[in-house]
MARDRENPA-208289 format. One record per residue (C-alpha): x, y, z; residue number from 1. Coordinates in pm, 1 decimal. Each point is the difference from the previous one (the first is absolute). Layout:
R        px        py        pz  num
R         X         Y         Z  NUM
...
//
This chain:
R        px        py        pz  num
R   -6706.2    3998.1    3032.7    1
R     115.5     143.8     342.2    2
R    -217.3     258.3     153.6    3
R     206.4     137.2     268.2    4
R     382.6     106.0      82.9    5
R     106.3      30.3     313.3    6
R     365.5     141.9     129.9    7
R     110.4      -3.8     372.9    8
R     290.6      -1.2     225.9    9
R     108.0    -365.5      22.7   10
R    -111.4    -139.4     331.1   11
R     145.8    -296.8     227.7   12
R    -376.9    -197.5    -151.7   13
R     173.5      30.5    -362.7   14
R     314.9    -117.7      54.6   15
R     -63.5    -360.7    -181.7   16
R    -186.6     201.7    -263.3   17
R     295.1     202.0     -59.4   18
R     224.3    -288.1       9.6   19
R    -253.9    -195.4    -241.0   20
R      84.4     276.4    -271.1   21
R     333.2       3.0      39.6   22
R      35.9    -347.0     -48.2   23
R    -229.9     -20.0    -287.0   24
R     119.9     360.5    -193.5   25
R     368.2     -53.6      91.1   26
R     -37.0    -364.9    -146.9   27
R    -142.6      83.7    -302.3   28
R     192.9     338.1     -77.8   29
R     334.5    -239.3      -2.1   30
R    -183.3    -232.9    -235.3   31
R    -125.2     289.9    -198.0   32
R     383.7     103.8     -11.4   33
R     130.5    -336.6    -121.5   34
R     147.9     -91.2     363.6   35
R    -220.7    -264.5     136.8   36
R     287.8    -226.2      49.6   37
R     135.2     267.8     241.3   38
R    -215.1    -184.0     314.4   39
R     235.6      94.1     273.0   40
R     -23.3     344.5    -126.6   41
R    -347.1      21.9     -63.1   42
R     -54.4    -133.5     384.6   43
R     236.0     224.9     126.5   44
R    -141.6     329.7    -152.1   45
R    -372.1    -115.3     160.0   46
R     167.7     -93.4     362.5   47
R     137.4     352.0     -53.8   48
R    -290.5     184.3     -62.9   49
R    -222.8    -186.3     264.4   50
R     260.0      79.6     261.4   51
R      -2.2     381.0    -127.6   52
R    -383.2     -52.7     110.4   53
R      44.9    -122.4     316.1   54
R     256.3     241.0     124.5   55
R    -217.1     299.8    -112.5   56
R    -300.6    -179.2     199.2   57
R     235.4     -67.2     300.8   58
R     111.2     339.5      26.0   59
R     321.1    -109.7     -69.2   60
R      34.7     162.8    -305.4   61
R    -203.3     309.2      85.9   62
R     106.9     180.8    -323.4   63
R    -164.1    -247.7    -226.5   64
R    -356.7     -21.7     -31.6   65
R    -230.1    -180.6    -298.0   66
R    -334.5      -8.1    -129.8   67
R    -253.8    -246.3    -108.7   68
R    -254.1      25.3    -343.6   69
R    -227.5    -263.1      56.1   70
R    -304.6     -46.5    -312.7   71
R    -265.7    -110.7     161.7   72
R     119.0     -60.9     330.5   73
R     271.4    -238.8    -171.3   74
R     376.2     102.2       4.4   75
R     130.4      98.4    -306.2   76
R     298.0     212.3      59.4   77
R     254.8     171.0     177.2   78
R     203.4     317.9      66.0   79
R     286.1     104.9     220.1   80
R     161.6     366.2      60.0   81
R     305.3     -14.9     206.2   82
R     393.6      73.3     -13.1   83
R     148.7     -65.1    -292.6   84
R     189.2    -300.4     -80.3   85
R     302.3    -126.8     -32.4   86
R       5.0     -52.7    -362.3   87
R    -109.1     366.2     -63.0   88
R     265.0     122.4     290.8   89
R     246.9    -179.9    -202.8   90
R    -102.1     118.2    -350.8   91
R      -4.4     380.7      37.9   92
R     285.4     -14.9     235.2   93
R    -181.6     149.4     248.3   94
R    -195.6     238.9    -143.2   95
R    -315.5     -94.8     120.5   96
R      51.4    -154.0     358.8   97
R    -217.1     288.0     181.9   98
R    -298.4    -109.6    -281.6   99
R    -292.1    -212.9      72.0  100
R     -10.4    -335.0    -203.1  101
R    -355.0    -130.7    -135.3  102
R      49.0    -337.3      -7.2  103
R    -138.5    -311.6      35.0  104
R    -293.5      65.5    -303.6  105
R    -140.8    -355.3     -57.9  106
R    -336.6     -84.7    -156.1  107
R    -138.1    -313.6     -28.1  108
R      41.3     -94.1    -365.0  109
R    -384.2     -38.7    -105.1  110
R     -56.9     369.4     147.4  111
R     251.9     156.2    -170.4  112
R     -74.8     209.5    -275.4  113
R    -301.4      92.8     195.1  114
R     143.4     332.6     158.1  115
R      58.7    -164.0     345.1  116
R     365.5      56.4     -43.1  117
R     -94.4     404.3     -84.0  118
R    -212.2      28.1     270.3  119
R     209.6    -138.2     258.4  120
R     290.4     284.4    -147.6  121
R    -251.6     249.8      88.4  122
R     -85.7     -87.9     303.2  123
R     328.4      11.0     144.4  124
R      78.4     351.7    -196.1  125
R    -306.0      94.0     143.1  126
R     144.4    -104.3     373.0  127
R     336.0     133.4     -94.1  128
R    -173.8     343.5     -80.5  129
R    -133.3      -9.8     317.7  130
R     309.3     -32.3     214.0  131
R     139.4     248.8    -196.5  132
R     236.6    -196.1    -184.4  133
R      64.8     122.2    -413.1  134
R     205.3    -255.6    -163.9  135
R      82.1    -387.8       3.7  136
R     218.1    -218.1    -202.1  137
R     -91.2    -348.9    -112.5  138
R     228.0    -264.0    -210.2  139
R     -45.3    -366.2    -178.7  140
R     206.0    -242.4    -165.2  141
R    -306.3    -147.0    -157.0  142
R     -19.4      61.7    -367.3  143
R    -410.1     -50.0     -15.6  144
R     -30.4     234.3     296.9  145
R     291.4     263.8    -157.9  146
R    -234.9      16.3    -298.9  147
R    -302.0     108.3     209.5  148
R     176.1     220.7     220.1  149
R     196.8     182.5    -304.2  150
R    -416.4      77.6    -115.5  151
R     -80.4     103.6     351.6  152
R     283.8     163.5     142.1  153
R     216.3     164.0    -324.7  154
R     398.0     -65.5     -60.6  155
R     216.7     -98.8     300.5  156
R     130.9     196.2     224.0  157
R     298.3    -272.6     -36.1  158
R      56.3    -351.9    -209.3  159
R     269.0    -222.2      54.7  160
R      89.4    -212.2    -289.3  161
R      72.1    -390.4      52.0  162
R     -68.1      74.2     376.6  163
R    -188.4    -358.0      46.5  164
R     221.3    -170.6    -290.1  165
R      58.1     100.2    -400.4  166
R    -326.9     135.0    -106.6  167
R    -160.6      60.6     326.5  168
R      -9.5     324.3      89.4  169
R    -107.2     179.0     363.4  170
R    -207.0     316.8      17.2  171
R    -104.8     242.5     233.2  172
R    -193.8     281.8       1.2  173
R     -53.1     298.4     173.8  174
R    -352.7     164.7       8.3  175
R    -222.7     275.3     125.7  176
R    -245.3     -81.5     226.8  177
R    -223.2     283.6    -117.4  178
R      22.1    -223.6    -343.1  179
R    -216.3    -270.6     131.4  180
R    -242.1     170.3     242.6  181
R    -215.2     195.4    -232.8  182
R     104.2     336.6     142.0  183
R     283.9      72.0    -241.4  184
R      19.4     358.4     -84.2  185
//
């Protein structure tokens, strides 16, 4: 049993913690999905996202930032707010380049289903509040993690059918801030 939760900004200290999830949670969510064979794939999405880290640590990417849960003091998981992507750009044609993405919402699989991946949304609503910023969009191509989000964040804004291949669809959502901060009117 885990006593205590912890969420902070991502510093330069967790960068191997943050690539340690990524690699672990990216791995397993394509084997969860039925594309384990996919290895190039799988190793580029993790080189992806641990470059996304160190560009928002460098300053180089100023406009990205993420945060750590650690249960504790151990990592567990990760979250990212920053422009959205190109898959989303692409999807809506456009409709929601000036929108924040949340991205990059990883738990370590034997913490999840613990309400590390709930917390870590309301954290960064909860810092999104705060710079006075009222809406983000989010997306996956991940069936498991489609089911989860279509609990936690209602229908999609948009789905693309067969967007990944027949029977894979892409989804992205577009969502209140005040929905996930606990000051919703």
């Amino acid at each position: 049993m885990h006593t205590k939760l912890t969420i902070s900004r991502l510093t330069p200290e967790d960068k191997e913690a943050a690539a340690r999830i990524f690699e672990i949670s990216i791995t397993d969510a394509f084997e969860q999905e039925g594309l384990g064979g996919l290895r190039e794939d799988i190793q580029l999405e993790i080189e992806g996202k641990s470059k996304l880290v160190l560009s928002s640590l460098s300053g180089d990417n100023p406009d990205t930032f993420f945060m750590l849960a650690k249960l504790d003091g151990t990592a567990a998981g990760t979250i990212s707010f920053g422009p959205c992507g190109e898959d989303i750009r692409v999807c809506t044609g456009g409709e929601l380049n000036e929108t924040g993405e949340l991205g990059s919402l990883y738990v370590l699989p034997q913490f999840q289903g613990q309400g590390v991946g709930s917390a870590l949304i309301k954290s960064i609503a909860a810092w999104l509040e705060g710079q006075g910023i009222q809406q983000f969009c989010l997306d996956s191509g991940y069936k498991r993690a489609q089911q989860r989000w279509l609990r936690k964040f209602g229908v999609p804004y948009k789905t693309v059918q067969d967007y990944w291949g027949l029977g894979n669809d892409h989804m992205i959502w577009l969502c209140k801030v005040k929905d996930f901060t606990g000051t919703a009117e």
